[in-house]
N, C-alpha and C positions, 0 to 999 in steps of 0.2 A: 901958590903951587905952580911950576912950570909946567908946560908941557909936558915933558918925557914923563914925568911924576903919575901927573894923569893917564896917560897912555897906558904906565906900566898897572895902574892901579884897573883899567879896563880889559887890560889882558890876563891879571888872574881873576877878575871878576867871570869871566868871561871863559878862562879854563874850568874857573869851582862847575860854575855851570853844566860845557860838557861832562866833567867826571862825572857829576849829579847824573846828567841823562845818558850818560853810558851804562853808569853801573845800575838804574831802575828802568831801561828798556825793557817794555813788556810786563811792566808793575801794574798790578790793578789797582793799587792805591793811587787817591786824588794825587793831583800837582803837587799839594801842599805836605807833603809826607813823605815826599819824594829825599831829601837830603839825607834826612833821619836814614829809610830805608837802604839809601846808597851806604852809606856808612856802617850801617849795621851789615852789610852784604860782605863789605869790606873785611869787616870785622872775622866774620865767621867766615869767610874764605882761609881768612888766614890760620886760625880756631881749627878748623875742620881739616885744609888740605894740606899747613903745615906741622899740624899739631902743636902751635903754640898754646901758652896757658890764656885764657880770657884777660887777666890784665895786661899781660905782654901783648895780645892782638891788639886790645884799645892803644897803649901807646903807640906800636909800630905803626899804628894805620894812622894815630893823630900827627906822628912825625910825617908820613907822608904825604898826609894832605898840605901840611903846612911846607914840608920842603919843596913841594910841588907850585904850593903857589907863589914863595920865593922865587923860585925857578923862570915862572912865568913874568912873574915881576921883571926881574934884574933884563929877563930877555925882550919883556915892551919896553923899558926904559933903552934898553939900546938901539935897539931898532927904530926908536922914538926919533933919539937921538941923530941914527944913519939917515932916514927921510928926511927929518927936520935941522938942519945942521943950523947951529944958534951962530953969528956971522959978528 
């Protein structure tokens, strides 16, 4: 695995993260309940404040976790890339 691979692979690790601690800021549940919680938060944001149906929230919100870490992905691997130029 190259470089940029790596990179990209620490930049969505590394976004899941903040979304994790964004969306359970001020959680009083442990650390460890934390992802569950964020997701579920997600979920019913979407549930409540757009009135979506409960299984349309879980997808919407699984497509955006994952498009999100896509996202972060493709953009550590180029930026990977622009610092580390392969010669």
């Amino acid at each position: 695995m190259d470089k940029a691979r790596v990179f990209g692979f620490l930049a969505s690790f590394f976004t899941l993260i903040g979304l994790i601690a964004l969306l359970s800021a001020g959680s009083h549940f442990p650390i460890y309940q934390w992802p569950y919680e964020a997701f579920q938060g997600l979920v019913f944001a979407l549930a409540w404040g757009f009135g979506f149906t409960v299984g349309i929230s879980y997808l919407v919100s699984t497509v955006f976790v994952l498009l999100l870490l896509v996202f972060a992905f493709v953009m550590g691997v180029k930026l990977s890339r622009c610092v580390f130029r392969d010669k």
